[in-house]
C-alpha positions as CSV (number, residue, x, y, z in Angstrom):
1,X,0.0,0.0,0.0
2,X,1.4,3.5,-1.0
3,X,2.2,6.2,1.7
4,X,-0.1,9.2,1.4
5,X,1.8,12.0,0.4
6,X,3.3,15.4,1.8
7,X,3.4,17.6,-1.4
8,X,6.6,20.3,-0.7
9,X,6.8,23.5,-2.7
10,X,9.7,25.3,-2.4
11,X,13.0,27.3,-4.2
12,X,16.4,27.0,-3.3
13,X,15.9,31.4,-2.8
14,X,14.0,30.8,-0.1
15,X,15.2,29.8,3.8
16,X,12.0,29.5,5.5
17,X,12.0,26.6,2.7
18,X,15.4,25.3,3.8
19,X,14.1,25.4,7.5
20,X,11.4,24.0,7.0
21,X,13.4,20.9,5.0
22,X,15.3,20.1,8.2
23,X,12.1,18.7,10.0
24,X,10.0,17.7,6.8
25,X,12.1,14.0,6.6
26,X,11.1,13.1,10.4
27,X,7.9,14.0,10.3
28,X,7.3,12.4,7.0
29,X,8.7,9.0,9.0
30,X,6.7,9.9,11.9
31,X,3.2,10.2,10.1
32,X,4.2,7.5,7.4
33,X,3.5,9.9,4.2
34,X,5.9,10.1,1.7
35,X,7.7,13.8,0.7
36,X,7.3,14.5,-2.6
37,X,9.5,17.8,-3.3
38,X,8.2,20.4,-6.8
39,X,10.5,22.7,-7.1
40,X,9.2,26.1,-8.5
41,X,10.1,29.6,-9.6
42,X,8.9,31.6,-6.9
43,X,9.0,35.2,-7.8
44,X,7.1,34.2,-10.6
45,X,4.9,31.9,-8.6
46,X,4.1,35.0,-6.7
47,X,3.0,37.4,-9.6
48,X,0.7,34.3,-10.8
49,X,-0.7,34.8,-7.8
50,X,-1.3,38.8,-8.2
51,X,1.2,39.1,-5.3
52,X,3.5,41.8,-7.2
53,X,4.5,43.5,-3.8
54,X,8.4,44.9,-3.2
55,X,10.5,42.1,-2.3
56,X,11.4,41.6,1.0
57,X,15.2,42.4,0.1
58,X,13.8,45.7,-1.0
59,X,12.6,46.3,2.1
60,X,15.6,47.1,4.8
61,X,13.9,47.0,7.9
62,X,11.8,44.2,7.1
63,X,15.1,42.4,6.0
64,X,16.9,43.0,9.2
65,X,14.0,41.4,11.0
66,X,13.9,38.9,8.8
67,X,17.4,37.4,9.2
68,X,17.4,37.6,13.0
69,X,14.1,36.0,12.9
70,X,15.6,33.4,10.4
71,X,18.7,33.1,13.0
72,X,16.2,32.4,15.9
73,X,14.9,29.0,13.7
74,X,18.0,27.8,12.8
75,X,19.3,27.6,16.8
76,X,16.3,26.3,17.8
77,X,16.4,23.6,14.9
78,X,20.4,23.2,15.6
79,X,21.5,23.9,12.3
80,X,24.0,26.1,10.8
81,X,22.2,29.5,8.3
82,X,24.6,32.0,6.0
83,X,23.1,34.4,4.0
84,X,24.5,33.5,0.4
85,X,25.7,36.2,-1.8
86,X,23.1,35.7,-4.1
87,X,19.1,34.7,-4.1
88,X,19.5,34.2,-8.4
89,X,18.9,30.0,-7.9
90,X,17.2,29.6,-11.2
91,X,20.1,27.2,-12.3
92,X,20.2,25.1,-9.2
93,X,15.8,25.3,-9.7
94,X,16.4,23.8,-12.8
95,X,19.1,21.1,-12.0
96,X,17.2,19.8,-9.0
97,X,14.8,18.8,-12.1
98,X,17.7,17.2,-13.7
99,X,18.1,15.4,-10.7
100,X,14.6,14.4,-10.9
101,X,15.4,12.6,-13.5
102,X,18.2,10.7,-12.5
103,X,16.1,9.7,-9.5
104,X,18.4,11.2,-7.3
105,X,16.4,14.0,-6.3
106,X,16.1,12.8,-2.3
107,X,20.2,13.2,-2.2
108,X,20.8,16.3,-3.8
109,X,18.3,19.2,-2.2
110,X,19.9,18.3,0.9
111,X,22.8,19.0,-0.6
112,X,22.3,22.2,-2.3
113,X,20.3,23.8,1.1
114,X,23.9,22.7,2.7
115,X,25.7,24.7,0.2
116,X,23.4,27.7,-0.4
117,X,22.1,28.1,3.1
118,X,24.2,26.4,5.3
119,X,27.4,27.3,4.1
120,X,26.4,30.7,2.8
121,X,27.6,29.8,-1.2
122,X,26.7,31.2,-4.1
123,X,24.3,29.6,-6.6
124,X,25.2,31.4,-9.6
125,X,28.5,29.8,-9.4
126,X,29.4,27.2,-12.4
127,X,31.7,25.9,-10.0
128,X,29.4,25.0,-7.5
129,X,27.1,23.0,-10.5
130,X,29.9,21.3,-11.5
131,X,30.8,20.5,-8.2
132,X,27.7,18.3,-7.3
133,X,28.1,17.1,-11.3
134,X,30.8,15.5,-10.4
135,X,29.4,14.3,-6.2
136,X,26.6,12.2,-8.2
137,X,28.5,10.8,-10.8
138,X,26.7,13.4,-13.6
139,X,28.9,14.8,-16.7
140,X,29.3,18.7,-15.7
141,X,29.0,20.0,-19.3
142,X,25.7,17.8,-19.6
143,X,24.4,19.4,-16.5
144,X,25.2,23.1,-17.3
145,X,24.3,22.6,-21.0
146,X,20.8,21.4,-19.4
147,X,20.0,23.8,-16.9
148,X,20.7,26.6,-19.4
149,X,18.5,25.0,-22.0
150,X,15.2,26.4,-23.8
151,X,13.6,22.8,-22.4
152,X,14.5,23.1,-18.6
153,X,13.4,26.9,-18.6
154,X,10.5,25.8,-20.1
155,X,10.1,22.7,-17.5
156,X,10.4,24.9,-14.3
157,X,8.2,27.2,-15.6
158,X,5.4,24.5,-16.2
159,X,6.1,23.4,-12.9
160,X,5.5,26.6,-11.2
161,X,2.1,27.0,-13.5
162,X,1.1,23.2,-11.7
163,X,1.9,24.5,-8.8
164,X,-0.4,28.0,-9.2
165,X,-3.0,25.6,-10.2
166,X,-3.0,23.2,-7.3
167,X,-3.3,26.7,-5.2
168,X,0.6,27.2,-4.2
169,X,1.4,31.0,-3.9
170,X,4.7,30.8,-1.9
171,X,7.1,29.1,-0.4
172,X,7.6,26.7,1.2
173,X,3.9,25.2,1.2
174,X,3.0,21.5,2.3
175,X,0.0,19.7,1.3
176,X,-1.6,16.7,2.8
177,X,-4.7,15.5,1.2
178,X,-6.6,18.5,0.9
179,X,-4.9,20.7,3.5
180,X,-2.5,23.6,3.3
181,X,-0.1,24.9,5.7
182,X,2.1,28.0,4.5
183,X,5.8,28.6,6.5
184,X,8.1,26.4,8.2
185,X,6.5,28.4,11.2
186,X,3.2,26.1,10.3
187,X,4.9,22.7,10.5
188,X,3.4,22.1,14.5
189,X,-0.1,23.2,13.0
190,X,0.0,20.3,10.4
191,X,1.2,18.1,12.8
192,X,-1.6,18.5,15.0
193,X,-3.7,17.6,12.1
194,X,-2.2,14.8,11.1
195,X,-2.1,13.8,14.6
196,X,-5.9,13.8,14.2
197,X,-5.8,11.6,11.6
């Protein structure tokens, strides 16, 4: 019989996503469900959803708050968060699809959250693609030539329309059956529900 699953929308941009990742495996084994990650463009996923608000980056004090906020999950979840010097993860968006399809996707967005968020890197490095190219066996030039392709573009951006549809307007979001919950901040909320049953 097949697990029921926990639907996680999220972008390598985003570290309430990358929180929210640390506890998503445990509870999945707690509750018996299975994860199923979509990875999605989110400032496009926003402006689907006729959110086309400043970004909070634009924002100063808001971004302040933010990142101490941020730093107040991360030592209560023990684990390490750096600000990279960049939020442009299109590429890594795109290769996590790549690594869809090598079936490899449960190994390498743990990886790239370690890189981007937890060692502070920066995703619009080649390097840093070729890198994990070579960690899962992958030819490098295959992976870059892909992730800058017309069809991978064209893939994340179908995924991030699937996502608008199912009702996804940000990041990250979980869905169990026919339930939402929006934020890392919400995982105790769906908990209780699923303690419910």
């Amino acid at each position: 019989m097949s697990r029921q699953p926990l639907d996680f929308y999220f972008d390598f941009m985003s570290p309430f996503s990358y929180l929210a990742y640390q506890k998503l495996p445990e509870i999945c084994e707690r509750y018996d469900l299975e994860l199923r990650p979509h990875v999605v463009d989110l400032p496009k996923l926003k402006l689907l959803a006729g959110n086309t608000g400043p970004a909070n980056v634009t924002i100063p004090t808001k971004i302040r708050y933010l990142k101490t906020d941020l730093q107040r999950w991360a030592e209560r979840y023990g684990v390490p968060l750096t600000f990279p010097t960049s939020l442009q993860t299109d590429a890594l968006n795109r290769a996590f699809l790549y690594a869809c399809d090598k079936g490899r996707e449960g190994d390498f967005m743990p990886r790239v959250w370690t890189e981007i968020w937890g060692k502070g890197g920066d995703p619009e490095d080649p390097a840093l693609l070729a890198e994990l190219a070579a960690e899962f066996g992958w030819d490098p030039e295959d992976l870059a030539a892909w992730t800058a392709s017309d069809a991978a573009i064209a893939r994340l951006k179908a995924e991030t329309r699937a996502a608008h549809e199912a009702g996804v307007f940000g990041a990250p979001i979980m869905i169990v059956g026919d339930q939402m919950w929006w934020g890392n901040d919400r995982l105790n909320f769906m908990q209780d529900a699923l303690k419910e049953g």
